[in-house]
N, C-alpha and C positions, 0 to 999 in steps of 0.2 A: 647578105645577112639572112639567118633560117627567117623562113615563115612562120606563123602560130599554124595553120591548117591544118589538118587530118593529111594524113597520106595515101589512108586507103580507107576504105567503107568501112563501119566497126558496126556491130551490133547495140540495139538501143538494148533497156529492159525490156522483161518483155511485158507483153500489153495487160496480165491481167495482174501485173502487182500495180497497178494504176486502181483497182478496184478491190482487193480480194484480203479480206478481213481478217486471216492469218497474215499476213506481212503487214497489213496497217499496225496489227496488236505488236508486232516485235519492233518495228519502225519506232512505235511510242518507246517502248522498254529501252530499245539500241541506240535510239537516236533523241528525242523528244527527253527523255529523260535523264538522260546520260549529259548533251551538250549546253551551252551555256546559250540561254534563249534572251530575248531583248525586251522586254518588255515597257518602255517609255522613257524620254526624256523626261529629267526632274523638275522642268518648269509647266509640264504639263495637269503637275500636283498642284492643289496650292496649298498653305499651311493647315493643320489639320482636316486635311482629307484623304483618303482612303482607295484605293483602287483595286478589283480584282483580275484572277488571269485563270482560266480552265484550260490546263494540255490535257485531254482524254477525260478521264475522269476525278484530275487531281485540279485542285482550284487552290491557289495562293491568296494572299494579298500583302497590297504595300501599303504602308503608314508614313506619313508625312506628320511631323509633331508641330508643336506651334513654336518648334526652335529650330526650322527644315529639317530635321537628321530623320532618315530614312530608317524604317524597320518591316521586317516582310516573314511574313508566316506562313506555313499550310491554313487555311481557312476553315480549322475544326476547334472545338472546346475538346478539353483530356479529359472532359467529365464522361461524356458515351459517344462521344463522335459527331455533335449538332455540328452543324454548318453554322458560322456566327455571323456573319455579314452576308444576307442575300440579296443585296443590288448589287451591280457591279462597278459601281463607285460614290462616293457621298463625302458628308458631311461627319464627323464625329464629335459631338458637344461633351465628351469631357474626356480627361486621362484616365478614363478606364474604360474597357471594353465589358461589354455584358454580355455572356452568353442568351439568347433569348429564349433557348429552349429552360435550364434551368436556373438562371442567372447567375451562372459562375462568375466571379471580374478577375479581371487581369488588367494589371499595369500596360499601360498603350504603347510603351516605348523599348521596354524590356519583355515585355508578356510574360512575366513575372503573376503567377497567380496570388488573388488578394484575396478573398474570400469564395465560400459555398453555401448554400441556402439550406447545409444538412444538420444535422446534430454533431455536434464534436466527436473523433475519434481519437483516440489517443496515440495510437499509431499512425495518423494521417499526415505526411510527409505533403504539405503545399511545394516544395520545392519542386517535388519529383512531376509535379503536375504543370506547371508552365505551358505555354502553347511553343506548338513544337517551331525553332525558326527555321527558314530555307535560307539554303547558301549564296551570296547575294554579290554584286561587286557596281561600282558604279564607276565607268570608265569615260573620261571628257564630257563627265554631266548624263550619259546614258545608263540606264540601269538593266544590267545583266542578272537573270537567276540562275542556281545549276540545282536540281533536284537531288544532285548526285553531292551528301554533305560534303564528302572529303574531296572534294577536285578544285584545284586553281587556278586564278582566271589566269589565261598566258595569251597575250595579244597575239603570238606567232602562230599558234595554233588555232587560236577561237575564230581570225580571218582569214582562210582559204585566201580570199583578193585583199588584199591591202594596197593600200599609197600613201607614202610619206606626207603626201599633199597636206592630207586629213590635221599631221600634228604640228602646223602654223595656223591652227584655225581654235581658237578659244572656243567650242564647242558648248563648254559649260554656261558660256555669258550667253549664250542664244538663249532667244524664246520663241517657243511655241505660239506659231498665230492661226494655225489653222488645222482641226484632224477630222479625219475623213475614212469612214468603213465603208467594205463592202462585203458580204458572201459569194463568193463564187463557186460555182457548183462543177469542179473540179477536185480533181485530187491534186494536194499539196506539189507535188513532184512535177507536176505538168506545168503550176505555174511557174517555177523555178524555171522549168527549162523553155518558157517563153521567154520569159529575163535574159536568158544566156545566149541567145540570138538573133540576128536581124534577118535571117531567110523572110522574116514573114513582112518587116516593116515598110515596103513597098506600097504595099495593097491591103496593109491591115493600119499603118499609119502613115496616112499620105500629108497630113500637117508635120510630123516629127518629121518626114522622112524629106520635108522643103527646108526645116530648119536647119537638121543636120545631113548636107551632101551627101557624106559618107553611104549614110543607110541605103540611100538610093541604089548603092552598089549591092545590098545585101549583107553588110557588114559590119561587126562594132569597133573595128580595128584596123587602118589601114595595112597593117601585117598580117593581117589576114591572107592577103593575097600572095600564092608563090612570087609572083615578079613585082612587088609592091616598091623595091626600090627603085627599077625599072620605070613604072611608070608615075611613081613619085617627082622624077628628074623630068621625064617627057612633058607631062600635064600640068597645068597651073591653076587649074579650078581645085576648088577646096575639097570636094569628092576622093579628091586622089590623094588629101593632104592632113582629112581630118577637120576638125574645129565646129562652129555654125558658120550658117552661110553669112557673107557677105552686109554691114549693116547689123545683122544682131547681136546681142549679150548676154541672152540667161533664156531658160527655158520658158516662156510667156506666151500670151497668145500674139502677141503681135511682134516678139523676139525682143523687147524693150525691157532693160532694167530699170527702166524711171529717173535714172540721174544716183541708183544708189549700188554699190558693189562691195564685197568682199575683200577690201585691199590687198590680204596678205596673201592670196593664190592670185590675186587678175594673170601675173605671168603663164604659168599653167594653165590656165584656163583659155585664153588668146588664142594660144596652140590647141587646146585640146578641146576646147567646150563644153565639155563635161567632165567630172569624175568621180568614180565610183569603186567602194567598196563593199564588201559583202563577206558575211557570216551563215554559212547552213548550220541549221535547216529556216532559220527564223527571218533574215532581217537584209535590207539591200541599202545601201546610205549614197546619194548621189550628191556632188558637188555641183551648183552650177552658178553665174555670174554675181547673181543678189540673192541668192538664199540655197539652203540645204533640205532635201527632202531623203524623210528615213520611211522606208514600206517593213512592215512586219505582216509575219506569215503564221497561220496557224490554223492546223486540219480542226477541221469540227468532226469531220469521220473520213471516211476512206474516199470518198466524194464529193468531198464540202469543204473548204477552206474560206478562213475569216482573213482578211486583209485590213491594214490599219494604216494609214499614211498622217506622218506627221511631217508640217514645212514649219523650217525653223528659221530664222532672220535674225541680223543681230538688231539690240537694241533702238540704236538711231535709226533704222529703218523702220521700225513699226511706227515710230513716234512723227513722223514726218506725215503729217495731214495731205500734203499731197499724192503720197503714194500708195497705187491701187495694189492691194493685196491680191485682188480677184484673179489679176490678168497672168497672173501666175499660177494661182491654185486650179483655174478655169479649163488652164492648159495641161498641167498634170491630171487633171481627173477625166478628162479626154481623153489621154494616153491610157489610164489607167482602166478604164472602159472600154476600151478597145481590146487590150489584152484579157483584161477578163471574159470578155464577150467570145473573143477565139480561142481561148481554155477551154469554155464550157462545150465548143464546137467540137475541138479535141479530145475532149472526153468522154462524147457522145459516140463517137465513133472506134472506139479502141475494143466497144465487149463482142465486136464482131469474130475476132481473129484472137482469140483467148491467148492460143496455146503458142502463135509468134511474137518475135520479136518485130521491131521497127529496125531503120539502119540511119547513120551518123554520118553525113556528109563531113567535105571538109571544110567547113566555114560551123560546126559547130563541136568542136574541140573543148570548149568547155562545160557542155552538157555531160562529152567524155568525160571528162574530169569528177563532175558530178554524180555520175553513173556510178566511178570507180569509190567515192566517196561513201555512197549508200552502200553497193556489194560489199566494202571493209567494214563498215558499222554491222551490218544484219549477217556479217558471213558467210556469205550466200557466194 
């Protein structure tokens, strides 16, 4: 059976659209604002409250009513272009929204304009004035936007990586028990394509890389390897087979799910021990024993990227007083530490060599893939 590998060396991007301010500005336009971006599980709302989201210089937000139904705007009044919510998430004590610059109100569920603090016009159409809404979709409880009004959400396109896995898992009934940011002083693209490989997991994560065999090879797949069935059949340590090692369940510090798990995947899982899905440019969603972790991605500029980790559990896990949340979050944000930490190293070194390229071994075939994804968005 084929391999996933490269065949032959391929050229990366090259190094200074990692940094260089004409391709970050078309990346927004082509990509940022075009595709359909992830912006948070809806248990991480709670009833009347409010959240925002800045791609570039465009800032949304999302409204949670005190009946849960979601509604999500550009973040402007149609009076002269105020900003109306400047934190980036809160509290709203009533069904209306007030502009603060001139106290316009607007209806909080429809953005429906209610009043102006001007003199009557006779011609003044409050219809025409509404706050403008963004194009929005909520998929297994996840809330998707598209900048782009007219575009629909299509699961087969919006996921590059999908797994059927995903749709035996009630998604929606989970909650959020724990979110975690970070800045990484990276360009967006770089972290993605640490995502897409284990060349580095070795020696950049040597806890992961006890957990899951595998990595030890340098690998996220054991198909990665030309002779992988070859030596699938020969070897019987788990390295050559996939899964975590030996003894553990889910991704934790000590590889221990607590006594609680995911019933409707454990088969999948056994074999695989992990799984994952992923949408560019935004968002990577990992399956593992007792709980689900979703990372979102977003440039702050050509150099900066905000990271958002949410771990989600279902119900009866969070409720069980004996079970430790930590030993789970403690270990993903190790992991996630570690990649950003070697982003930023990665990144530091690219403005040497402007005008080349890198090159694309064969164990990173889906960085290709990603490569190819970006040059058909920008054209290029």
């Amino acid at each position: 059976m084929k391999s996933n590998s490269l065949t032959k060396p391929e050229k990366s991007l090259p190094f200074k659209w990692y940094y260089d301010q004409k391709i970050f500005q078309k990346e927004i336009t082509k990509i940022f604002n075009d595709e359909w971006l992830y912006v948070c599980h809806i248990s991480s709302i709670d009833k009347n409250h409010y959240r925002t989201l800045s791609v570039n210089n465009k800032n949304i937000v999302l409204i949670k009513n005190k009946l849960n139904d979601i509604s999500v705007f550009y973040n402007t009044c149609s009076h002269r272009g105020s900003q109306i919510f400047d934190q980036k998430e809160g509290k709203v004590k009533s069904p209306i929204i007030i502009c603060p610059y001139h106290q316009w109100s607007y209806e909080l569920s429809s953005g429906k304009l209610l009043n102006t603090t001007s003199l009557k016009l006779k011609n003044f159409d409050k219809k025409k004035y509404s706050l403008q809404k963004v194009n929005f979709y909520i998929w297994k409880g996840l809330v998707f936007v598209n900048l782009n009004s007219k575009k629909k959400f299509n699961l087969q396109s919006t996921f590059q990586y999908y797994d059927k896995t995903i749709e035996k898992i009630d998604l929606e009934n989970f909650v959020v028990g724990h979110v975690w940011k970070k800045n990484v002083l990276c360009n967006w693209k770089i972290y993605w394509e640490n995502y897409s490989e284990c060349l580095h997991c070795p020696n950049i994560h040597p806890e992961l890389s006890d957990l899951v065999p595998l990595y030890q090879r340098r690998l996220v797949d054991i198909k990665d390897h030309p002779e992988w069935v070859i030596l699938k059949k020969t070897n019987s340590h788990s390295k050559y087979h996939g899964g975590l090692k030996n003894g553990a369940e889910t991704w934790s510090v000590d590889g221990s799910s607590q006594g609680q798990s995911i019933e409707d995947v454990q088969s999948e899982l056994e074999s695989r021990g992990q799984i994952y899905i992923s949408t560019w440019p935004t968002m990577f969603l990992g399956i593992y024993g007792d709980h689900i972790r979703i990372v979102r991605l977003i440039p702050i500029s050509s150099e900066e990227v905000e990271l958002t980790a949410e771990w989600l559990f279902p119900k009866s896990t969070l409720s069980n007083s004996i079970y430790k949340m930590e030993n789970v979050i403690d270990f993903g944000i190790l992991v996630m530490n570690q990649d950003a930490n070697i982003s930023e190293v990665n990144q530091r070194g690219i403005y040497n060599l402007e005008k080349n390229s890198g090159v694309l071994m064969p164990e990173e075939y889906i960085i290709r893939d990603f490569h190819i994804y970006v040059r058909k968005k920008l054209k290029e």
